[in-house]
C-alpha positions in Angstrom: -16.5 14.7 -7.5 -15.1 18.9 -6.9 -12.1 20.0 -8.4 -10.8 20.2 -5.3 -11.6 16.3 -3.8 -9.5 15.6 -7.4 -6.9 17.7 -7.0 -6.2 16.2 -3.7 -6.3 12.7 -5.1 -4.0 13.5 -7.7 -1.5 15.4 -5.2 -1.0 12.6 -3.4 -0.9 10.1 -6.3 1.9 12.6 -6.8 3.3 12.2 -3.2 3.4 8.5 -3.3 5.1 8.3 -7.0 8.0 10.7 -6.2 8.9 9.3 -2.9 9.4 6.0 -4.5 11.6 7.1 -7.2 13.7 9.4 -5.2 14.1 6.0 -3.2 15.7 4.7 -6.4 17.7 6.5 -6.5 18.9 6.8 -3.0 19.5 3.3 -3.2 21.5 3.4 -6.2 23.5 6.1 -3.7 23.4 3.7 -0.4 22.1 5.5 1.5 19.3 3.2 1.9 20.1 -0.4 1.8 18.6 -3.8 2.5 15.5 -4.7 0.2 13.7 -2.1 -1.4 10.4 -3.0 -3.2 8.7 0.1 -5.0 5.0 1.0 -5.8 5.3 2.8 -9.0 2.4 2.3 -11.3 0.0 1.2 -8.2 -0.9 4.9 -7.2 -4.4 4.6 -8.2 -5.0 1.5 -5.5 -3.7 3.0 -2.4 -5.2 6.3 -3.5 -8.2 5.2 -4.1 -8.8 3.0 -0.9 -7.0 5.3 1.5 -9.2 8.3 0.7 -12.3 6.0 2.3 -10.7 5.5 5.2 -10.5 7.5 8.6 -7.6 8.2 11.4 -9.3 5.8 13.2 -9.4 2.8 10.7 -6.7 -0.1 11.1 -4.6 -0.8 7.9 -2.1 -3.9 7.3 -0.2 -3.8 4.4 3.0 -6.0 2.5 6.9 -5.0 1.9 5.6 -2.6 -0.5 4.2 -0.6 1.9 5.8 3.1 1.5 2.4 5.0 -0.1 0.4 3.2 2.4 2.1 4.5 5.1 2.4 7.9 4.0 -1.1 8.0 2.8 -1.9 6.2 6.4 -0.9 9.6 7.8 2.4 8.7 8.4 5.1 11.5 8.0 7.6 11.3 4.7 10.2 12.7 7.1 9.4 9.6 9.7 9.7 6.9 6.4 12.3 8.7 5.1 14.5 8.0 8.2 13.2 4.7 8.4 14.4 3.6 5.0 17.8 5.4 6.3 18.5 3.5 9.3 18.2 6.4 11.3 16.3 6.1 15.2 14.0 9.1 14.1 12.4 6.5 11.7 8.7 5.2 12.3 10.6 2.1 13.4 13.8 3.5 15.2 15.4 2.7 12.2 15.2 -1.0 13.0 13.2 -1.8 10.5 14.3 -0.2 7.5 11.8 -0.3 3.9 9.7 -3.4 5.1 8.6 -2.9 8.1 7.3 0.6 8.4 4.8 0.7 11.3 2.9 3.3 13.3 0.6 2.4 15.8 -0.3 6.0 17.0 -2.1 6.1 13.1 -3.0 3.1 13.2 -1.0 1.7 10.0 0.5 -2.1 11.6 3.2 -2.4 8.9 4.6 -3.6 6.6 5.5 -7.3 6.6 8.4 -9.4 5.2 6.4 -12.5 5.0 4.2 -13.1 1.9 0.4 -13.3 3.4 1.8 -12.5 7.0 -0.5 -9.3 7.4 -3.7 -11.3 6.4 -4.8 -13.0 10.1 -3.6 -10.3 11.2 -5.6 -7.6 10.0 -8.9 -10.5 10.9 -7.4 -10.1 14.7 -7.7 -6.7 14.3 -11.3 -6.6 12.9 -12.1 -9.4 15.6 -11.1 -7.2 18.7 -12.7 -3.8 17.2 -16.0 -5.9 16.9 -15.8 -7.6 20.2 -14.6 -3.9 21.8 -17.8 -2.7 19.5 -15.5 0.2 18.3 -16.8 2.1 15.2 -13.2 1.7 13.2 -12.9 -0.1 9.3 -10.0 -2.7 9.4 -8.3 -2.7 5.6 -5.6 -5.0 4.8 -3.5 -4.9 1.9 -1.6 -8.1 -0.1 -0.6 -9.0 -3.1 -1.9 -12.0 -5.7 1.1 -14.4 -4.6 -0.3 -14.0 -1.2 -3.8 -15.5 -2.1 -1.9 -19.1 -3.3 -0.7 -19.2 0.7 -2.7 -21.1 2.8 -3.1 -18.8 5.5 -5.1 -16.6 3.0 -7.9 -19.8 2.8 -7.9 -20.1 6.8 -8.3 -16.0 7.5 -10.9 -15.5 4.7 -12.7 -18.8 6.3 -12.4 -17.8 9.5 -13.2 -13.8 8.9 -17.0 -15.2 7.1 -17.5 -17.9 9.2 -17.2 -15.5 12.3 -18.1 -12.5 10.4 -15.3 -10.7 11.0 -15.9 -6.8 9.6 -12.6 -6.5 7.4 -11.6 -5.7 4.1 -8.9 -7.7 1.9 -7.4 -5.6 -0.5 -5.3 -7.8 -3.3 -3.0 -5.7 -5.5 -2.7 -8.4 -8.1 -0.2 -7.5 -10.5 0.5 -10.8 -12.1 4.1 -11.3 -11.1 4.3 -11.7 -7.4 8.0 -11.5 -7.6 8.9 -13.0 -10.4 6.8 -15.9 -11.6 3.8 -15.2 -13.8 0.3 -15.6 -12.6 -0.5 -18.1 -15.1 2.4 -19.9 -14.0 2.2 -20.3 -10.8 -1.8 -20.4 -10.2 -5.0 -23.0 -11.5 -7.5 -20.9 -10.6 -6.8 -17.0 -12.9 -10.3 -16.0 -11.3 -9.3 -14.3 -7.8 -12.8 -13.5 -6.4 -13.6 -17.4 -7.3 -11.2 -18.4 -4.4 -12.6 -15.7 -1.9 -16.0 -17.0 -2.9 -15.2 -20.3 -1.9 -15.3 -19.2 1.6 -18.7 -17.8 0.9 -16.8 -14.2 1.2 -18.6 -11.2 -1.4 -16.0 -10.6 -3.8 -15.3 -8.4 -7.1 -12.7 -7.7 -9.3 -11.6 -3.8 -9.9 -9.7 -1.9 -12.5 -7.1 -1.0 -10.6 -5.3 1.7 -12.6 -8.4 3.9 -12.5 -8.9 5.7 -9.0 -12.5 6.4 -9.7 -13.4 2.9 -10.3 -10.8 1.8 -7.0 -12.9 4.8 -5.1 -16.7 3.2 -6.2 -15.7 -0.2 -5.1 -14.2 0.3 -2.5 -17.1 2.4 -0.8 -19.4 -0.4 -1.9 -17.6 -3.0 -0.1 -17.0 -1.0 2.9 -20.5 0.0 3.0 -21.4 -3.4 2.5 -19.3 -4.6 5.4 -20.6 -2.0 8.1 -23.7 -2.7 7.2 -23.8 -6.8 6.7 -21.0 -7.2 9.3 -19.1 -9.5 7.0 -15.9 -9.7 5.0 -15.3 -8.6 1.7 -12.6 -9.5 -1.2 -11.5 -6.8 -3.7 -9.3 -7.8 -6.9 -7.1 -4.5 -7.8 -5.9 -5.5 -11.1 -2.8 -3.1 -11.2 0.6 -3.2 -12.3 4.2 -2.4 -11.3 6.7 -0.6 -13.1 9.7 -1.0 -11.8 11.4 -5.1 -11.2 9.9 -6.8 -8.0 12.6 -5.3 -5.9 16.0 -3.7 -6.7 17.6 -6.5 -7.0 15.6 -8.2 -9.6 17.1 -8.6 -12.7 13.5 -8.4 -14.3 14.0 -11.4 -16.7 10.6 -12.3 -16.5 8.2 -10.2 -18.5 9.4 -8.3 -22.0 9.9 -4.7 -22.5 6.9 -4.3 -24.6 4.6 -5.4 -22.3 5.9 -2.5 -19.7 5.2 0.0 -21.8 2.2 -1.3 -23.1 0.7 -0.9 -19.4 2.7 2.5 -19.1 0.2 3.3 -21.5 -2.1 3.2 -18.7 -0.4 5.1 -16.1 -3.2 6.4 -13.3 -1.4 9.8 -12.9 -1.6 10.6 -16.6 -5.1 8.9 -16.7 -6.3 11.5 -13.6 -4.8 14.8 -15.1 -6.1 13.8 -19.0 -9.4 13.6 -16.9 -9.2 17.1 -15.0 -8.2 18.4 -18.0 -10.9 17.7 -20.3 -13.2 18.7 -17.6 -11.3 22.3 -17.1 -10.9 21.0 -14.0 -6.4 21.9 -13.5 -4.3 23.8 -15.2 -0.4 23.4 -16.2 0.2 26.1 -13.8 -2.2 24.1 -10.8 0.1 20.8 -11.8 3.4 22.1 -11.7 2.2 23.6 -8.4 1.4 20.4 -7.1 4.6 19.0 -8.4 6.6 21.6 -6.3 4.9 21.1 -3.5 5.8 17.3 -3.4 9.1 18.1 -4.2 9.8 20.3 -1.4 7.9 17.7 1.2 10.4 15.2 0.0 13.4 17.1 0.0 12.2 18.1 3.8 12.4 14.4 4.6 15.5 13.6 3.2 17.1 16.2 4.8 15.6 15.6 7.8 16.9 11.6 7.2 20.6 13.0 6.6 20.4 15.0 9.7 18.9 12.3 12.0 21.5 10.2 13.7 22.3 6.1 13.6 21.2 4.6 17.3 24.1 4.7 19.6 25.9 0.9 20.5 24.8 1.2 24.1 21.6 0.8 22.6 22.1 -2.8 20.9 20.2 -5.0 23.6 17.5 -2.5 23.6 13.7 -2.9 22.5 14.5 -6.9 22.5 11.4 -7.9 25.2 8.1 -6.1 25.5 9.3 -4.7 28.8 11.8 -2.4 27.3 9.1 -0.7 24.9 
């Protein structure tokens, strides 16, 4: 891979970290509110896949949807003012954190409801195949979601009708707050995909080059076979399950022990033993992100709350 194909992975590994924790601490200032479920520590997974994919290619993602969104091609400024409320938002400001959504890049949300996005994204596959449109359908979830049934019915239904679409689960072993072990028989994830016949693998998910080589080999594996395919990211939050969460569940140690694994650091100690960035080229990078961000904020603070008259509007497909 060039220096330059790196760089641009890590810059917007870089993108996708800072936005989420200059959401913190928005928050924590209220000027966003509702739920607010961050991605730090899971860079490496929507990095890695999105960097595959094309402005044509249908993605479905969770609640913790913010760096799939902006990596969907969807502008910080139009999240930004999403997560404030505000009618300049991707979702006029309706739909706040969970629900980001852009149909003009093809990124269908965000989703409230655990598993929700998973038919979904196989009636988005379905119609591209019967329309015999050249576009990838990706859809993103996390582990809890694969212990819903709806995940057994999709994945049956996607191989059974072979259905060209990709399921993407972000396991991170907590789902919100109940440990994997806890709440699940079957530890092996692939094993339940395979029981709907569906090819399957498991995938460090903190290292973007190993996200990058298997996700290419399932999506060339699904273009060509015309099937579905299961990848396992095993990946890792940092911050609690949302801001509310009190984070009882897991010990300090054990954070910091997978902090140790941080995919940022793991990228730049990489380009660095190669001579591939320099301090300088990294702090460049970092001011570049930090001035994207501050553009969306202020364009956020600047955009304005939808007017009363507008209360009954956008309730009935005719008003759209």
């Amino acid at each position: 891979m060039e220096a330059n194909d790196l760089q641009r992975l890590l810059h917007n590994m870089m993108r996708v970290r800072r936005m989420e924790e200059l959401c913190a601490e928005l928050y924590t200032q209220e000027k966003i509110r509702g739920f607010l479920h961050l991605y730090i520590g899971e860079e490496a997974v929507v990095t890695g896949v999105m960097s595959l994919l094309r402005p044509k290619d249908n993605v479905m993602a969770t609640y913790r949807e913010h760096g799939h969104a902006l990596l969907k091609g969807v502008s910080a400024k139009s999240i930004m003012a999403e997560m404030f409320g505000k009618r300049e938002g991707c979702s006029r400001g309706r739909g706040g954190s969970m629900h980001l959504i852009s149909t003009e890049d093809r990124f269908y949300g965000g989703n409230a409801i655990v598993a929700a996005g998973i038919p979904q994204a196989v009636g988005l596959a379905l119609a591209s195949k019967k329309l015999n449109e050249d576009r990838q359908t990706v859809c993103f979830f996390g582990e809890g979601a694969v212990a819903e049934g709806v995940f057994h019915e999709a994945l049956n239904m996607a191989e059974l009708w072979k259905i060209p679409v990709l399921f993407c689960c972000e396991n991170n072993y907590y789902a919100m707050g109940t440990a994997i072990e806890r709440s699940q028989a079957q530890l092996n994830l692939p094993k339940k995909a395979e029981a709907h016949n569906v090819t399957s693998q498991s995938v460090d998910g903190m290292n973007v080059f190993e996200v990058i080589e298997k996700t290419k080999e399932a999506l060339d594996f699904i273009k060509r076979e015309g099937r579905p395919c299961f990848l396992e990211f095993r990946t890792y939050r940092f911050r609690p399950h949302s801001m509310f969460d009190p984070e009882l569940y897991r010990s300090k140690e054990e954070v910091i022990k997978w902090k140790e694994k941080d995919p940022i650091n793991f990228l730049i100690d990489h380009m660095k033993k190669k001579n591939l960035i320099s301090q300088e080229a990294i702090k460049s990078l970092g001011k570049k992100v930090e001035e994207e961000m501050q553009e969306a904020i202020n364009f956020a603070e600047d955009s304005e709350l939808e007017p009363l008259e507008d209360l009954e509007k956008y309730l009935y497909e005719n008003d759209l």
